[in-house]
C-alpha positions in Angstrom: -4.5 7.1 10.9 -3.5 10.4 12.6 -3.0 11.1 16.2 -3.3 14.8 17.6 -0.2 15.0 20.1 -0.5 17.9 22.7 -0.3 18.1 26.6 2.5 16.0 28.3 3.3 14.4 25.6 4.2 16.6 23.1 6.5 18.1 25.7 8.1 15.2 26.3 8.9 15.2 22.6 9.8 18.5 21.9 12.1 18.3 24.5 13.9 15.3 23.0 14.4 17.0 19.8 15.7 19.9 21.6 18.3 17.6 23.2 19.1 16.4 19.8 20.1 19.9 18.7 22.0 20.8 21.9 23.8 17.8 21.4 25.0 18.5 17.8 26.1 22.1 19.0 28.6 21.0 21.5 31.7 22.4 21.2 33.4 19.0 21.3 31.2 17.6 18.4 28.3 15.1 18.6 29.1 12.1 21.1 27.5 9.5 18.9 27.5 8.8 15.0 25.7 11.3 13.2 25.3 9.3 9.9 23.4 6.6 12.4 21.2 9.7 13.5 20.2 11.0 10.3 19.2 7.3 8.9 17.1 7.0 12.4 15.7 10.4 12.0 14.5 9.4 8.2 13.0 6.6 9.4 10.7 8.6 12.0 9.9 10.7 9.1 8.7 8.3 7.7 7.0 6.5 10.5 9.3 3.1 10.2 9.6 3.1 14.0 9.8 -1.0 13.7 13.2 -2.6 12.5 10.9 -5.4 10.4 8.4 -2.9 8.7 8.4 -3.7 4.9 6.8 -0.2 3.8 6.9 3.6 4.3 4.5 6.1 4.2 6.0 9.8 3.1 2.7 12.6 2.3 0.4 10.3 2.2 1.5 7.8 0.2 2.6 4.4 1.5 5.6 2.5 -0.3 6.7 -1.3 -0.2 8.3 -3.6 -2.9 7.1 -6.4 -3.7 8.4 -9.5 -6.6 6.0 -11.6 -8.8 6.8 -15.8 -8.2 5.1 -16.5 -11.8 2.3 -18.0 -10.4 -1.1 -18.1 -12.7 -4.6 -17.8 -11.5 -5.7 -20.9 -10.8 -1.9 -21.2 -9.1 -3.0 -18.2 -6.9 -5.9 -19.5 -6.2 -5.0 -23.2 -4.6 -2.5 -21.1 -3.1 -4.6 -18.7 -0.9 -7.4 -21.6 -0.5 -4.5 -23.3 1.1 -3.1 -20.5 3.7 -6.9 -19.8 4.9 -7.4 -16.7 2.6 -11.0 -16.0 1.8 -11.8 -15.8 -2.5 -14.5 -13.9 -3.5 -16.5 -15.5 -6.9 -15.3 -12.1 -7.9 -11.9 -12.3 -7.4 -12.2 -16.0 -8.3 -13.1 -14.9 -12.2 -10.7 -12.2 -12.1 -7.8 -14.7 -11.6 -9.4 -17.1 -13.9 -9.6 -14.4 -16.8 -7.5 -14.9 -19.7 -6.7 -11.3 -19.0 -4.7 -11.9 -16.0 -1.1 -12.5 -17.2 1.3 -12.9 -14.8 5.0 -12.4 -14.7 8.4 -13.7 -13.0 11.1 -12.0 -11.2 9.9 -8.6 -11.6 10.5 -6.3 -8.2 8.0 -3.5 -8.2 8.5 -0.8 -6.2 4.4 0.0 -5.0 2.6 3.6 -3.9 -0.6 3.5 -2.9 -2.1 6.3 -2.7 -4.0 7.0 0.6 -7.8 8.0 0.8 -6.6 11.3 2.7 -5.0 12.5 -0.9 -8.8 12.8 -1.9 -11.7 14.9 -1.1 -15.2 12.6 -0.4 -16.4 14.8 -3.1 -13.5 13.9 -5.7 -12.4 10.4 -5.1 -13.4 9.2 -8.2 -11.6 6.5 -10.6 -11.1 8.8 -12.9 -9.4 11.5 -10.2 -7.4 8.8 -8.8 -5.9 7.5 -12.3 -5.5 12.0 -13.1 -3.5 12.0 -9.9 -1.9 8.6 -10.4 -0.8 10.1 -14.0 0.6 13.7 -12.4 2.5 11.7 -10.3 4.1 9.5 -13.3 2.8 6.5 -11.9 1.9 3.2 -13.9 -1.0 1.2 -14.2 -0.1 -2.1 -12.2 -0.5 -5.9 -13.1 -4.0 -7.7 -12.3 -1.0 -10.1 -10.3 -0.3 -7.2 -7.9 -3.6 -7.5 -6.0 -2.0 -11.3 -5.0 1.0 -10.0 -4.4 -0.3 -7.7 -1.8 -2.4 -9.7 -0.2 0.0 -12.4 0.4 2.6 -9.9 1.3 0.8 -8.0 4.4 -0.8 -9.4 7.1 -4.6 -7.6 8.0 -2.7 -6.3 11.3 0.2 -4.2 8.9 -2.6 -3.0 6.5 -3.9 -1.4 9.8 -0.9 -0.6 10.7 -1.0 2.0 7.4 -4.4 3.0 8.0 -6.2 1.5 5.4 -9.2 -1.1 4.9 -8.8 -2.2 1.6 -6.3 -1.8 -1.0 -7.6 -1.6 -4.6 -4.9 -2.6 -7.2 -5.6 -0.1 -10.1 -4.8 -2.6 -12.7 -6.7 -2.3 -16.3 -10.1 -3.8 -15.4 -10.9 -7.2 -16.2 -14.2 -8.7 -16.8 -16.1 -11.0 -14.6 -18.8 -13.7 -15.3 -21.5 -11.1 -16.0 -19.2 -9.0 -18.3 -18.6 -6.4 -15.5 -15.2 -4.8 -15.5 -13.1 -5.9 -11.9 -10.4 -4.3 -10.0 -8.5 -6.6 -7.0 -9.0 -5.9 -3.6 -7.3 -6.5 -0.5 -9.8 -6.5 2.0 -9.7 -6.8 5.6 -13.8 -6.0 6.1 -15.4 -8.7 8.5 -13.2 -11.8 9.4 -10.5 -10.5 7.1 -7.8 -11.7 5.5 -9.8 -11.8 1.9 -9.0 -11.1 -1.7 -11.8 -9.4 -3.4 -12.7 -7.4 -6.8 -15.0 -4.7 -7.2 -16.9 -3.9 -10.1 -15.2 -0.3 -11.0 -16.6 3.1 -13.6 -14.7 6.0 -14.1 -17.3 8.2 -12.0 -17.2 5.4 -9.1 -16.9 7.3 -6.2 -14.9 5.4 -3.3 -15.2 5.3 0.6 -12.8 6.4 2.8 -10.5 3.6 4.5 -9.6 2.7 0.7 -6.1 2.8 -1.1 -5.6 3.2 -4.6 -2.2 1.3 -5.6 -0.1 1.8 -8.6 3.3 1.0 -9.9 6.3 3.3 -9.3 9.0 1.2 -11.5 9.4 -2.5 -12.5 12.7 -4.0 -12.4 13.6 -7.5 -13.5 15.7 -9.7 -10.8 
């Protein structure tokens, strides 16, 4: 989500980075700590404006980490039945594939790429995985689609202006032999995991967020 900021407002903020400036050019020196400052200023940059906000979003791009537990399918899915988290039959034989392998201690640091990265015209699977690739990012875990989802609530994946999360993860069949990605949806009452059935020439909507893996490292 972008916000256009003119009129009152973005004098108001111009003139506070003005201030900043006339404040570093005193002949005395800057009054406060300017290492404090420039950590602040990175995290506007960035748009962490709230002390507790696990991710950042730099070019459209959002980053979080996140650590697998271990857990297998049928694992995951008593544990989202449990907190009140809505399973697709989708998702259900995604997480009850023999494909989906899932791993223990392992921090991954996460990008997912935002739909704004993408013309309507080009945001294709096989564009996003090109794009994915240029970037030297990797090809995610079926386990990270979980991980997300019981990560953020709805209200943060808002928060990064995005309605669903697709975990670009190698494809895994469902029941009818269809290849599946994980989703993290918030569409309707929300708080669901979901898979879509996914071609290279699938075009996607906008409100969608393609994630990958930036590195892995073991805990």
């Amino acid at each position: 989500m972008t916000t256009q900021v003119n009129g009152d407002l973005y004098v108001e903020l111009d003139g506070k980075l003005v201030d900043i400036k006339r404040q570093m050019r005193q002949s005395g020196g800057y009054p406060f700590d300017p290492e404090k400052l420039n950590k602040f200023l990175q995290r506007a940059v960035e748009g962490r404006f709230d002390d507790n906000q696990r991710w950042r979003e730099q070019d459209g791009v959002i980053y979080f980490k996140v650590t697998s537990n271990g857990m297998t399918g049928p694992q995951w899915i008593e544990h989202f039945e449990k907190k009140g988290i809505q399973l697709s039959k989708w998702a259900k034989n995604v997480l009850l594939s023999p494909d989906f392998k899932p791993t223990n201690g392992v921090t991954t640091e996460v990008a997912v790429l935002k739909d704004m990265l993408f013309e309507d015209n080009d945001r294709i699977t096989s564009k996003i995985r090109a794009e994915a690739n240029k970037r030297k990012l990797v090809k995610p875990e079926a386990e990270l689609g979980c991980l997300i989802r019981d990560t953020f609530t709805d209200e943060e994946i808002e928060a990064m202006g995005i309605v669903c999360i697709m975990a670009f993860h190698e494809p895994i069949k469902d029941s009818d032999g269809y290849p599946n990605l994980l989703s993290v949806d918030r569409f309707g009452d929300g708080h669901c995991l979901n898979a879509y059935c996914v071609r290279s020439d699938l075009r996607w909507s906008r409100g969608n967020g393609f994630a990958f893996v930036v590195s892995r490292v073991s805990s």
